[in-house]
N, C-alpha and C positions, 0 to 999 in steps of 0.2 A: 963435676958439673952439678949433682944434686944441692950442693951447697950457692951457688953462681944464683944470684937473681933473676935467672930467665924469665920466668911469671910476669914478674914487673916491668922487664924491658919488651916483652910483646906487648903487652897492655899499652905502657906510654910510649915507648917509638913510634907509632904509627901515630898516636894524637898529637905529638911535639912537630912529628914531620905536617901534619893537617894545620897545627896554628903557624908552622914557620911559612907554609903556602897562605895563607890568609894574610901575612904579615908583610909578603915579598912579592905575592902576587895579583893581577890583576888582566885585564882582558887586551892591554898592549905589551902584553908579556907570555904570551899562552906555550910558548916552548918551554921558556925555564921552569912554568908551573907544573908540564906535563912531565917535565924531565924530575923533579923533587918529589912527586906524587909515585913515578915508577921505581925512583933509587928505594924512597922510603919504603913503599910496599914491598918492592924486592927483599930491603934489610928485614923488614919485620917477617918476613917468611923465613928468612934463613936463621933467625932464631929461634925459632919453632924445630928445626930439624934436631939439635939434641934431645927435643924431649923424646922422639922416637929413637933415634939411637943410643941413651944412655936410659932409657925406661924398663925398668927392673920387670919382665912380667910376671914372675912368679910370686908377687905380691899383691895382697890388697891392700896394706897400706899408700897413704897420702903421701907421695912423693914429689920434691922440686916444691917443698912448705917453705915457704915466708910468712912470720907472721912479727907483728910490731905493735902496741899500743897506739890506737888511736881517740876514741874517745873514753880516755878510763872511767870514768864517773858510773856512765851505763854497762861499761866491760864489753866498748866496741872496740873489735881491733882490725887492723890492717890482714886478713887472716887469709892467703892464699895455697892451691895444692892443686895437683891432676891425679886421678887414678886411672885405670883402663877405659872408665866408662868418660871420662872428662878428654882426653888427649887426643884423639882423633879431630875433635872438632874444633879446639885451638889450631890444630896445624891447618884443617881445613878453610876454616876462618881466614887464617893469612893469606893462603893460594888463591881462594877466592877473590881477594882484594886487589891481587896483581893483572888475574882476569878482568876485570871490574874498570882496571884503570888504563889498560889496554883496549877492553871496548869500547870506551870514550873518548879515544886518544882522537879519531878526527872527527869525530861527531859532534862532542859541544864546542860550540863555537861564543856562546854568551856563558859570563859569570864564570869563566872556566875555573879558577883560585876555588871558590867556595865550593862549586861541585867534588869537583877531586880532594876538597878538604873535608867535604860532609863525611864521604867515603871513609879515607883514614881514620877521622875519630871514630865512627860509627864502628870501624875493626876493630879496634882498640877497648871500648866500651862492651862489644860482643865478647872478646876474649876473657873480660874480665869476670861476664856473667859466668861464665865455663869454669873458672881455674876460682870463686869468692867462695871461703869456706867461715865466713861468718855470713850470719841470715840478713842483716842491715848493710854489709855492705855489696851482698846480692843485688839487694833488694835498690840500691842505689845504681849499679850498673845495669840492672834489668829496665830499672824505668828513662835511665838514660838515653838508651839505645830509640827509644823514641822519638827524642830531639832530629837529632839527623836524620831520621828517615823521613815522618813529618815535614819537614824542610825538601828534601831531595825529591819527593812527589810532588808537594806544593806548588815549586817553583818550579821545576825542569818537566812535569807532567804534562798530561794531554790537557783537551778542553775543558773537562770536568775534574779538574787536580782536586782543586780545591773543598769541594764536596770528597774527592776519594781524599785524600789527608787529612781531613774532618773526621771521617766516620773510622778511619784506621787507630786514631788518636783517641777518640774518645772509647771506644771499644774497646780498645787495650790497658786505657786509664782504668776503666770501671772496675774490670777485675783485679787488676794491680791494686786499688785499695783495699779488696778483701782479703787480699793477702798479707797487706799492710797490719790488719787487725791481726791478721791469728800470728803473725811477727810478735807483737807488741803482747800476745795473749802468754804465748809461748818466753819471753821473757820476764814477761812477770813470776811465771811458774818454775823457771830455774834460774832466774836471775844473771842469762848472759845469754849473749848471740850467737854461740858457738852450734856449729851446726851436729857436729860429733855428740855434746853433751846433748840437743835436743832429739836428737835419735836413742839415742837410752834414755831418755826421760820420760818414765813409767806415768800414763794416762788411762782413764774411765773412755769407754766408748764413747758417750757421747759428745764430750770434748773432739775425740778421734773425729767423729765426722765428720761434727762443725768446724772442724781445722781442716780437712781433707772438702769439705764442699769451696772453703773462701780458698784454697790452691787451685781446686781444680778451677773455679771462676779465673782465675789469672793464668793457668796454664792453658786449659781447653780452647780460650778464645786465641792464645797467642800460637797454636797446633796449625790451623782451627780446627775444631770440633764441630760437627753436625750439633743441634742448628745454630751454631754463634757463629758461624762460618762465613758470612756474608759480605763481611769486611772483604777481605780476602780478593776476591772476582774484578771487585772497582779499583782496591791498590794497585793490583798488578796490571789492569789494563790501561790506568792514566800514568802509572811509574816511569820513568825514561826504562829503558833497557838495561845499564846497572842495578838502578832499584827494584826491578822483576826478579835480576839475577841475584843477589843480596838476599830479600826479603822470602826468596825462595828456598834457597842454598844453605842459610842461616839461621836468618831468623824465627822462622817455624820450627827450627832446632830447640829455641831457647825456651820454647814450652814443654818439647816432648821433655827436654833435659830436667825439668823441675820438676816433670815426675819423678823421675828418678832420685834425685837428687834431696826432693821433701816430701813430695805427697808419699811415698812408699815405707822409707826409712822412721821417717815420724808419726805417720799414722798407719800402722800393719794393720792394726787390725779391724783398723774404717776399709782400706785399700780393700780387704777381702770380703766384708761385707757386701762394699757396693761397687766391686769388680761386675759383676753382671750387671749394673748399670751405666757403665764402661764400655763393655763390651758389644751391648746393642747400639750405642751412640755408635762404635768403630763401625759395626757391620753395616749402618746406616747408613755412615759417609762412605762405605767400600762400596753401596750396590747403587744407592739411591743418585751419592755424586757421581758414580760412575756414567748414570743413565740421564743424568742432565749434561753431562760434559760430549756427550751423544748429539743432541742438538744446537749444540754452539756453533756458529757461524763466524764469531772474531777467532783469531787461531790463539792470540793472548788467553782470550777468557777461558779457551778449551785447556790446556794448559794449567789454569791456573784453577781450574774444576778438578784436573788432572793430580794437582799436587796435593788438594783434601782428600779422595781417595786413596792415595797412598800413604800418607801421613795417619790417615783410615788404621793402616795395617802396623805401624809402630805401636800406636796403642794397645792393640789387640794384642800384639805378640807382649806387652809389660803386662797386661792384666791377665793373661793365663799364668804364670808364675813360674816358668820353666827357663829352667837355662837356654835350652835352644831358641823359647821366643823372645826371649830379653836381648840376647845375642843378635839373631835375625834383625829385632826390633830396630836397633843401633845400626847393624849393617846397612841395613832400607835407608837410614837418615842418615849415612855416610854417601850412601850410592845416590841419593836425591838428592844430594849435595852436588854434584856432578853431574846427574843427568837431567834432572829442572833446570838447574844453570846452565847449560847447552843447549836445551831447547829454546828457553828463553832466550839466548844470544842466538840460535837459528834464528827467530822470527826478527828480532832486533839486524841483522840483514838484511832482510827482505825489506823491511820497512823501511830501512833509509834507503834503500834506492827506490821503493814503490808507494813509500808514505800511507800504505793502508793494509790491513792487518785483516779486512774481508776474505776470508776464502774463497771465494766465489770472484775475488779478482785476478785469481790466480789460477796456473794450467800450462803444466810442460813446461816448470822452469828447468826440469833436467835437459832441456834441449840447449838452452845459452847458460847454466849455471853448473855442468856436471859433476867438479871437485866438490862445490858446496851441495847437493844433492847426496854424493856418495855419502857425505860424513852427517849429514842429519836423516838419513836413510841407517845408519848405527843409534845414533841416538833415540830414535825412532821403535827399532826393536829394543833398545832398552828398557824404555818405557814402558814398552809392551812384557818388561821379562824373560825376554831370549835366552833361553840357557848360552853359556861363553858370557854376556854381561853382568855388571854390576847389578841389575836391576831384577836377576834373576835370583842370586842368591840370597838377599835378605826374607825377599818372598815366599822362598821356598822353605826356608828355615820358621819361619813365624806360621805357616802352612803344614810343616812336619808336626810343630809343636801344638798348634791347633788338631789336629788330627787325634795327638793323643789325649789331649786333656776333652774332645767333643766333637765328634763326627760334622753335627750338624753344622756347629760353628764355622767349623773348617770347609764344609758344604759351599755355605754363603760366604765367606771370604776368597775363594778362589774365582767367583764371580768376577774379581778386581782382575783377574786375567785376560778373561774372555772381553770384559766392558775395553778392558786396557788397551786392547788390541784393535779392538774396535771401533773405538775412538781415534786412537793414534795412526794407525794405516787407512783409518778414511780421510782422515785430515792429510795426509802424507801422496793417499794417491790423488786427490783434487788439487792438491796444488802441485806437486814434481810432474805426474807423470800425464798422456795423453799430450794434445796437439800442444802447442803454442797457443796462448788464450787471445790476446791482444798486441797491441804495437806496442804497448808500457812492459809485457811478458820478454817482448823481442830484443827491445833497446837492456834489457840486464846484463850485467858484464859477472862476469863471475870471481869468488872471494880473491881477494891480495894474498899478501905474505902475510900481513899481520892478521887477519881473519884468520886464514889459515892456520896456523899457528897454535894459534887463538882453540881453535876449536878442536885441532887434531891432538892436542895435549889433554884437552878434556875426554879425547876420545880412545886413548891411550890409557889413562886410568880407568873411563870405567871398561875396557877387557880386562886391563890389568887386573883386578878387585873381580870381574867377573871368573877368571880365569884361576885364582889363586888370591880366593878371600883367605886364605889360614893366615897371610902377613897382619889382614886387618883383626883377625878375632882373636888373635894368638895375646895380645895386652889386656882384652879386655875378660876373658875369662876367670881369673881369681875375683876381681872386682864384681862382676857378675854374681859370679859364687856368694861371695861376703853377703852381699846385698842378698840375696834370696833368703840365705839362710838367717839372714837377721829378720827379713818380713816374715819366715816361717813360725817365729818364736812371738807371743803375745804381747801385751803393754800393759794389761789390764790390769789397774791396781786389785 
């Protein structure tokens, strides 16, 4: 199977299946679109499952490589791979997508072809930024992913789409150019795109940092990072409920991953430099987003204050430089893959039967909603980091690791527990629990089968992961290793 094009066939199956719906679909046809949206997503997940089963973990090399001349002149090529630190989040990617196209299954009812086709490519495109081991053709599936997102606010978003699609696009564009430069800096200096050869490619600090400040510009905003982070609050609140769950589950993936992936590898020894300037930005968004996501009043916006704080904590655990907090790091962005996307598809319930996302409209839907109560009542403590969940163990790992590398540090980062909870179980007790609020509270019927479903598989892995992370860290440990021990060695001509 490491020989088998897998890489390519997640990548473009799910965008082939996206233009064959654009091409066959339309809005007096919305079964057969919904039924090629689910085959396709289904397929493209289930080609993801050998790279977990046939994933070598005792290595850190680049496994399941394709690579093929593409533009030879420059010495761009077609150049794909996963290691420990890459592979969770292709397969997550996929699963996502079946979520995704299951929670819109009776909900949109306009433009149905294009929505569910936005979806597909956008998977397709994600996967690609994950598994691109040359910098240009990253750097083209990174700025892709914006198209369709872009679009799926726009159109399918609340009142204010249009402004939240605006500001998501242009915030993202900005820093994606400076990254564009230290691409183009970095080829001229070894004469190819290859991301291997610019990782050994011996630099002066100050290049390092000026090449680590235009990443961090393109990664930080796309995390988000304290203060670029503002984007962030308007997406998620004008986004239909796929695009919460996406841009949540994912896409803020595709920043932490570029740390990894460039700022660390190619500039060690800027990374270590201006790691304590990293590190304040993280504890910043751990304590300060923690305590505005405290007085939110939309349950969307809480949530989505909710995911910069903890996205807060992946950072931090990459820039103490320990294998426990790199590892943790990854787990947190594995397990908020899961439990953002649930929460977010909690609220996206409510809202189509209640069309309004005010807390304060809400009150003892545990009395007509019980099944769905129960399972975002798990969700819920996850968020918060309930030991038994996924949301507990990355935390606690980037938290161990803080401990030893800074008392203080680890002091203020665990704040993100106390705020976590605090926010989460207020929001949780105003709307489930106490009386009935209103006659809109009463008339709720509670989640179907495909809800159900829906939500109790999300809720199945993160115990699962809570319960028995060793399946999840057990691939990416060598990988991990490699990486540290390369950041721990200099550049410095």
């Amino acid at each position: 199977m490491q020989s088998f094009p897998l890489l390519s066939i997640a990548i473009w199956l799910p965008i082939l299946f996206g233009v064959l719906i654009l091409l066959v679909g339309n809005d007096r046809n919305p079964g057969t679109v919904r039924a090629i949206a689910l085959i396709g997503s289904v397929l493209s997940f289930l080609v993801t499952l050998p790279l977990i089963s046939h994933f070598d973990s005792g290595t850190a090399a680049m496994q399941f490589v394709e690579q093929a001349d593409w533009i030879t002149r420059f010495k761009i090529s077609y150049h794909l791979g996963i290691d420990g630190i890459s592979m969770w989040f292709v397969v997550l990617t996929a699963f996502i997508t079946i979520i995704v196209v299951i929670a819109g299954w009776e909900v949109i009812t306009k433009n149905v072809a294009q929505y569910f086709a936005a979806f597909l490519i956008l998977s397709g495109l994600m996967v690609g930024v994950f598994v691109a081991l040359d910098g240009l053709l990253f750097y083209v599936f990174f700025e892709a992913t914006l198209i369709p997102m872009y679009i799926i606010i726009g159109v399918w978003g609340g009142a204010n789409r249009v402004y939240a699609a605006f500001k998501f696009f242009l915030y993202t564009l900005f820093g994606s150019l400076l990254m564009l430069v230290a691409l183009l800096y970095l080829y001229t200096t070894t004469g190819t795109f290859d991301l291997a050869t610019w990782a050994k490619a011996p630099l002066a600090l100050t290049p390092q940092v000026l090449l680590f400040i235009a990443f961090f510009a393109a990664f930080a905003v796309k995390v988000p990072m304290w203060p670029v982070h503002t984007w962030l609050p308007d997406a998620h609140v004008e986004a239909p409920t796929g695009g919460s769950v996406v841009l949540a589950a994912i896409m803020l993936k595709l920043g932490a991953y570029g740390f990894l992936r460039f700022s660390l590898p190619i500039a060690p020894d800027a990374s270590h430099f201006l790691a304590p300037v990293v590190i304040t930005l993280s504890l910043v968004a751990v304590v300060y987003i923690g305590l505005v996501a405290l007085v939110q009043t939309d349950m969307k916006k809480l949530v989505a204050y909710s995911s910069i704080a903890h996205m807060g904590f992946v950072t931090l655990g990459f820039f103490i430089f320990s294998q426990m907090g790199v590892e943790g790091a990854i787990v947190q962005m594995v397990s908020h893959g899961f439990v953002s996307g649930a929460m977010f598809l909690c609220i996206g319930v409510l809202y189509d039967r209640m069309h309004t996302r005010n807390i304060a409209e809400y009150g003892g839907v545990v009395n007509v909603m019980p099944k769905f109560a129960a399972l975002a009542m798990l969700f819920t403590m996850a968020n918060c980091g309930l030991p038994g969940t996924s949301g507990f163990v990355g935390e606690f790992m980037v938290i161990l690791a803080a401990v030893k590398f800074n008392f203080w540090i680890a002091f203020l980062a665990t704040f993100t527990l106390i705020l976590g909870a605090a926010y989460s179980l207020w929001m949780y007790k105003r709307v489930h629990f106490g009386a009935i609020a209103n006659d809109h509270v009463k008339a709720l019927v509670d989640v179907g089968s495909r809800e159900f479903w829906m939500l109790m598989v999300l809720g199945l892995l993160t115990l699962f992961m809570g319960l028995y992370p060793k399946y999840f860290t057990d691939p990416m440990h060598e990988s991990v290793s490699n990486l540290l021990s390369h950041v721990a060695q200099s550049k410095l001509q």
